[in-house]
N, C-alpha and C positions, 0 to 999 in steps of 0.2 A: 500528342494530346491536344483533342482541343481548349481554348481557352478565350474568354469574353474579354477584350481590353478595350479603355476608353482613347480613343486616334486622335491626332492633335488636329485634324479637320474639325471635330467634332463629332459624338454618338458614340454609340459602340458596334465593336467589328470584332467578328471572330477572326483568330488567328492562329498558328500553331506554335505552343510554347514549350524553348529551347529546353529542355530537363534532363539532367545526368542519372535519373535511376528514372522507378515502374511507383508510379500513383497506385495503378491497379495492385498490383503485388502486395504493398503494403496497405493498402485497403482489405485485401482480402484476406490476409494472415489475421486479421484483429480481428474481423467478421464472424473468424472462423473460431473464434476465442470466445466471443461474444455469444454468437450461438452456443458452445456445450454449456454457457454458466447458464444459460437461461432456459436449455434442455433439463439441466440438473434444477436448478430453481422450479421448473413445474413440475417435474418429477419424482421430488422427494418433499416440495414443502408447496404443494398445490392451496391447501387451505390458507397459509400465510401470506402467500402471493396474492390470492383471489383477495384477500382483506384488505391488501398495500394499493393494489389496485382498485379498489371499489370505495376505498378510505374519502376519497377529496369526495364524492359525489353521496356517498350515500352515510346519512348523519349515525346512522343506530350503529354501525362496525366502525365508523369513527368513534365514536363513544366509548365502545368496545376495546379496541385496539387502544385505547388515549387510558381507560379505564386500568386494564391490567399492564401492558406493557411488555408484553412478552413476546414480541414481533422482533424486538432489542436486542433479547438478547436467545435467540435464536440464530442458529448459523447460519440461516437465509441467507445474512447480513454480509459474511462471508462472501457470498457468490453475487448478491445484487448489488452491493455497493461499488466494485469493480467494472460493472456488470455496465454502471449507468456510467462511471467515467470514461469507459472506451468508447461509449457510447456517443456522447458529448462530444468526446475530443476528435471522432471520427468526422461529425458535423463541422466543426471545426475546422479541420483539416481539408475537408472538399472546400471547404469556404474559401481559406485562404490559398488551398492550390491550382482552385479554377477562377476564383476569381479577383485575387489581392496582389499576386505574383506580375514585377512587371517583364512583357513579355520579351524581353533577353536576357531575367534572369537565371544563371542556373545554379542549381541547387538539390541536393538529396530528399527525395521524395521521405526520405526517413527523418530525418532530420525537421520536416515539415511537420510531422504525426508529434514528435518528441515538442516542439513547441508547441500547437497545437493544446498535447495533453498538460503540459503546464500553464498554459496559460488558463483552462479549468480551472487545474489544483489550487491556481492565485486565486482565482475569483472564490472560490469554497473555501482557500484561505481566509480571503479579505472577508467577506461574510459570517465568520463562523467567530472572527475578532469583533466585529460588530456587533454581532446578535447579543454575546458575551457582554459588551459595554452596556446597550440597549436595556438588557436584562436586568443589570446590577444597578442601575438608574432608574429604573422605574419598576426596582421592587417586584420581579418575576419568583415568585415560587417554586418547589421543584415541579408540580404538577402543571403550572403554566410554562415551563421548560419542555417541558417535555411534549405537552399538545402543540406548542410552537415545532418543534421537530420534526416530529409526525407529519403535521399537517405541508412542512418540506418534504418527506421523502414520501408523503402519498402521491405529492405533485413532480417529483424526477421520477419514481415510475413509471406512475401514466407516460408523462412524455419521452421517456427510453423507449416503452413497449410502443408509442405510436411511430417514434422518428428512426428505431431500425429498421423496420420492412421498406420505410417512405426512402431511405437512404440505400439502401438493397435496390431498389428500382428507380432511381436516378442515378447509379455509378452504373450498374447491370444492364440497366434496357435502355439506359441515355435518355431521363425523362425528368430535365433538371424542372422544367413547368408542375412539376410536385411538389416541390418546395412551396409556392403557394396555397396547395391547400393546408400545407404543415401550419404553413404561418397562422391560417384560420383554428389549425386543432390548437396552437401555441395559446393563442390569447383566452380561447374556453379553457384552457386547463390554468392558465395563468391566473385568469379573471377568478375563477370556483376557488383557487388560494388565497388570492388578495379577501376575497370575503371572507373568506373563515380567517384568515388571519387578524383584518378588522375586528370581527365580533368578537374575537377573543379579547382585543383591544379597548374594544367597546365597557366590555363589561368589569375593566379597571380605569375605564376613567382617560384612559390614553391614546385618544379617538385621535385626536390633532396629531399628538410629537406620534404616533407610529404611522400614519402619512407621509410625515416629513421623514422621517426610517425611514421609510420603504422607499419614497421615489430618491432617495440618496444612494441608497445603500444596493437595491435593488434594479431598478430603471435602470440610473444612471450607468451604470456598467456598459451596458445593451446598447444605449447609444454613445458611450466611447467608441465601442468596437465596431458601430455601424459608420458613427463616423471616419474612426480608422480606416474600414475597407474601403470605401469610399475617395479616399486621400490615394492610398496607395493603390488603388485603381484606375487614376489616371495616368 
């Protein structure tokens, strides 16, 4: 496999790195996982999808959806919640097996996926303890619970449904210069969150402390781990 490490001349040099199993193989068992939820997901609950999906950008189905709430508890939830964590941990996984890994280590390409997906579940952990403190401090409602939620999994579907295909064709056709424009789709979907989650903010008064939430709780995660690969990529 190839792999990008940083040389003690300095820059970076492609090299080939030493690995006891198949990247590919277990890449493509999850893929293939991934695919029937999201075959089944348009196929038996098209209108629910279409909602989850169109929810961050367009205000009247957010309204909608935030209004009755029955997106919830629907068995969508079943197939897409799954659906976005293999999703995730797949990105993940290319992250730190092409490019975090130093190049004489070896190690189970499975084993890599299995971190990887926990180190998600932490972050969904550690956020979901927050949100919960955030909440009970500054006096959230059920109904502001719940548009705060929503207004999360409108924004991990958008970016599931943009970053499998983008991931499908950068392990598949060896087209890692895709990732850049992910990072452009990241920040519009990212940014259309932070707004609506502001406003929401806005309208109780907690303009400032959900700022300081957010670049804590949220941010900061993103640039441990950039930092991290970063570290373990020289």
């Amino acid at each position: 496999m190839e792999k990008m490490f940083y040389s003690e001349q300095g820059g970076f040099d492609f090299g080939r790195v030493p690995v006891n199993d198949f990247f590919q193989d277990t890449f493509t068992i999850v893929a293939c996982v991934v695919l029937v939820l999201m075959a089944l997901c348009a196929t038996f609950y098209r209108k629910e999808l279409r909602q989850l999906v169109q929810g961050l950008f367009a205000s009247r189905i957010s309204a909608q959806v935030i209004r009755d709430g029955a997106v919830l508890r629907e068995r969508i939830m079943l197939l897409l919640l799954p659906c976005i964590v293999f999703v995730q941990s797949l990105f993940l996984y290319y992250i730190i097996y092409k490019y975090c890994l130093p190049a004489d280590f070896h190690i189970s390409s499975l084993l890599v996926f299995f971190v990887s997906l926990g180190l998600f579940v932490l972050d969904v952990v550690f956020k979901s303890l927050a949100f919960r403190f955030f909440s009970f401090m500054f006096d959230y409602d059920k109904n502001d619970k719940m548009e705060y939620l929503l207004q999360k999994l409108f924004y991990l579907t958008d970016i599931t449904f943009l970053l499998f295909p983008l991931l499908i064709a950068v392990v598949y056709l060896n087209l890692p210069k895709i990732l850049w424009g992910y990072l452009l789709l990241f920040l519009v979907v990212y940014s259309a969150m932070f707004v609506r989650l502001f406003m929401l903010n806005r309208k109780k008064g907690n303009s400032f402390q959900f700022f300081l939430y957010f670049c804590t709780v949220e941010i900061l995660p993103y640039i441990i781990v950039l930092k991290t690969a970063l570290l373990l990529g020289k």
